[in-house]
N, C-alpha and C positions, 0 to 999 in steps of 0.2 A: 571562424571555426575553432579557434585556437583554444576559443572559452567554453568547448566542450567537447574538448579528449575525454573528458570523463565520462561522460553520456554516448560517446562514437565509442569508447572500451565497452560499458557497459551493454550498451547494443550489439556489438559484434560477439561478446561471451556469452550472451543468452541464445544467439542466434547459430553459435559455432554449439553450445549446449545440445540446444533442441534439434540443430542437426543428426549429432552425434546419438541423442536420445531415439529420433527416430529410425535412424539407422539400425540400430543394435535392436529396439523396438520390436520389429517382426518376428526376430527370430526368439521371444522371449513368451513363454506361454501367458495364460491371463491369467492362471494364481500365481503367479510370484509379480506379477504389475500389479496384482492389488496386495499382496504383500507390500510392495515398495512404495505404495500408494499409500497405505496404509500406515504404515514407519515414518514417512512424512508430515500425514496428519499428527502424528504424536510429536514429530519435533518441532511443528508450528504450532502447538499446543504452548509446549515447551517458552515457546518464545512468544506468545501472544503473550503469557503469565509473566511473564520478563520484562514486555513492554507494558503492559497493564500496572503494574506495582511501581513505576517510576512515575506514573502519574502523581500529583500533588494533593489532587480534592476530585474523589471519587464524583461527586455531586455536578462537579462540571463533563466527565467522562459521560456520566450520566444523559444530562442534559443534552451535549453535543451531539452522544450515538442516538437519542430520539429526536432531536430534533432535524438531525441529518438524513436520518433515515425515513421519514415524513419529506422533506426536501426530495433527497432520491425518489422516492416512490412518484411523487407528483413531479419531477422532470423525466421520468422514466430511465433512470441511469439504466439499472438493470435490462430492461425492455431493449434499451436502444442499442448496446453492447451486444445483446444476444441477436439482433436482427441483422448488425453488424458482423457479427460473427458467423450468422449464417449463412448472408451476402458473398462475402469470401471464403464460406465454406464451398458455396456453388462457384465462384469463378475457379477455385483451386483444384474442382473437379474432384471433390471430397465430402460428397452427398451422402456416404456412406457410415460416414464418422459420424457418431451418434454423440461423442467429447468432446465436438473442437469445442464448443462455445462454452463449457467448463473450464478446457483447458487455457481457454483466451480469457478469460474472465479471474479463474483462482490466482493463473501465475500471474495478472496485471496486479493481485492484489498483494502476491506473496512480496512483489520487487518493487511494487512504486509505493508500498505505505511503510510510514516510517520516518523519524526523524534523518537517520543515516542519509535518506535521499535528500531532503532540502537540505541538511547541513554540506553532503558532497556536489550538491548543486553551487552552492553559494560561493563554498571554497575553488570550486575549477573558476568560477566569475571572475570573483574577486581577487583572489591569490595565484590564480594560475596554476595549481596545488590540484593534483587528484590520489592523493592518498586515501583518503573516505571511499569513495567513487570504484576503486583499485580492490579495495576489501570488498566491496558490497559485489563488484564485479564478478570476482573469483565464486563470491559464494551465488550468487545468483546462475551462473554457467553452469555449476555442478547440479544447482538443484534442476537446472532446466535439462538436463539427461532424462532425471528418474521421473520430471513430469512430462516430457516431450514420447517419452517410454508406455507410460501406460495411458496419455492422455490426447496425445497425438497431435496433428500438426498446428493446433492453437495456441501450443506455446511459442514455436515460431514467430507467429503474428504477431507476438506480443511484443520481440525485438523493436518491430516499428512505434508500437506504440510507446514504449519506454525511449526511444528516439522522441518523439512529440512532446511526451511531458515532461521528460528531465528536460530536455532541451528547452521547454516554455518556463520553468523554472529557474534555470540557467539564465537565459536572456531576462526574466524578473529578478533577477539576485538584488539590485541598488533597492527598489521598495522593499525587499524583502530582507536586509540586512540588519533592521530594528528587530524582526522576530529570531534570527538566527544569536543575538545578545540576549535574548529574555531567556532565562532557561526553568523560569514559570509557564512559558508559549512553548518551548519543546516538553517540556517534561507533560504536558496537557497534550500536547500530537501525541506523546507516546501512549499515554491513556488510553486513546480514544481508538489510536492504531491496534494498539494490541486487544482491543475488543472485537476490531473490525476481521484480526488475525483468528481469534479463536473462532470466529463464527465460518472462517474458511477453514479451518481443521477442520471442524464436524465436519463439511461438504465432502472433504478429503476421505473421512472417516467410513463414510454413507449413514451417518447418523440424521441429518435434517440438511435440505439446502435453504438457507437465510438469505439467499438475492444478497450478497454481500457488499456488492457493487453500488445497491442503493444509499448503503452508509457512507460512502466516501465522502462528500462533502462532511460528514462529523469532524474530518482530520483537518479542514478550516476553519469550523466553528469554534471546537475545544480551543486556537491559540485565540481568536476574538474575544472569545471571555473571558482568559486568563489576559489579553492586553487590557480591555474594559473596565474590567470587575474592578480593578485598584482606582480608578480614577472615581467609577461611580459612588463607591466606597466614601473616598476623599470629598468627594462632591455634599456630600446628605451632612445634612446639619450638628454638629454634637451641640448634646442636649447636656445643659446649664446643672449644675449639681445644685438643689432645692437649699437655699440655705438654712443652718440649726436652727430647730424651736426651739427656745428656751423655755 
């Protein structure tokens, strides 16, 4: 367990969050939850644009979020998250909440996409080190208030889940220590993240919901072909320069 303080903080501050969030919650009318709701989407705006522009070659962004999101669709990421989400909306005896499965779905995307996670996964591994993890925690708590507030107990759930996959990252850190050196493979996760980020702002927004969850796999592919592309690259023949006519 030692190899993931960072993942056991980070779970505990989402969860200490969206407590918190739902507490104060009630007593908070519904136009200032979607005011706050709404203030959010604008600052994950903010930082999907952030992560998007640290990308290297737009063209792999590209490529990843359609090809991911074809992926998603046909494993039913979306689908199955939301069925799941409903599952435990009826054990939780929260039939009535019409947002858990927004609220389980935006915040899994707000806190586990992103370079920040696999690089603080790698370093609690390898280094023993949760200073990333520590940052990400702090801001991930605070945001889990304003969305636990107007979006209800889905963001909760999310604790456990962000338990499972930092934690499934964490125990992969040695395979995954070649990617965390390329910073051609993160700067392409941030690409593809920050695409996956603004398509959860609109949701945030109520401008469109984009099943956002279906893109996730993009944030694997984008570092595959920023590893690939160079070898493939190297691999293809160069072509002989014709020599002069005289």
């Amino acid at each position: 367990m030692r190899r993931m303080r960072g993942t056991l903080l980070n779970t505990a501050t989402v969860a200490v969050g969206a407590s918190v969030g739902l507490a104060v919650g009630h007593a908070i009318p519904p136009a200032y939850k979607e005011v706050a709701l709404h203030g959010l989407g604008l600052v994950v705006i903010g930082i999907g644009v952030s992560m998007f522009l640290r990308g290297k070659n737009p063209l792999i962004a590209a490529i990843s979020i359609a090809t991911g999101g074809i992926v998603g669709l046909a494993l039913g990421i979306d689908a199955g998250i939301g069925h799941l989400a409903a599952t435990i909306r009826n054990q939780l005896g929260a039939t009535g909440e019409s947002t858990f499965a927004e609220g389980l779905i935006t915040s899994f995307v707000l806190f586990c996409v992103g370079p920040m996670t696999i690089l603080g996964c790698l370093q609690d591994a390898l280094e023993q080190k949760i200073d990333l993890l520590a940052v990400k925690s702090t801001l991930d708590g605070i945001a889990a208030v304003f969305l636990a507030a107007a979006l209800g107990r889905g963001v909760l759930v999310t604790a456990f889940l962000i338990l499972i996959f930092q934690g499934g990252l964490t125990l992969l850190a040695r395979p995954l220590r070649k990617l965390a050196g390329n910073e051609d493979a993160l700067a392409e996760i941030s690409g593809a993240g920050g695409a996956i980020m603004l398509g959860t702002a609109f949701g945030l927004l109520g401008i469109v919901d984009l099943h956002t969850a279906n893109y996730l796999p993009a944030i694997f592919i984008a570092p595959a072909i920023a590893l690939i592309a160079p070898k493939l690259l190297a691999a293809l023949p160069t072509s002989k320069k014709a020599p002069n006519q005289e």
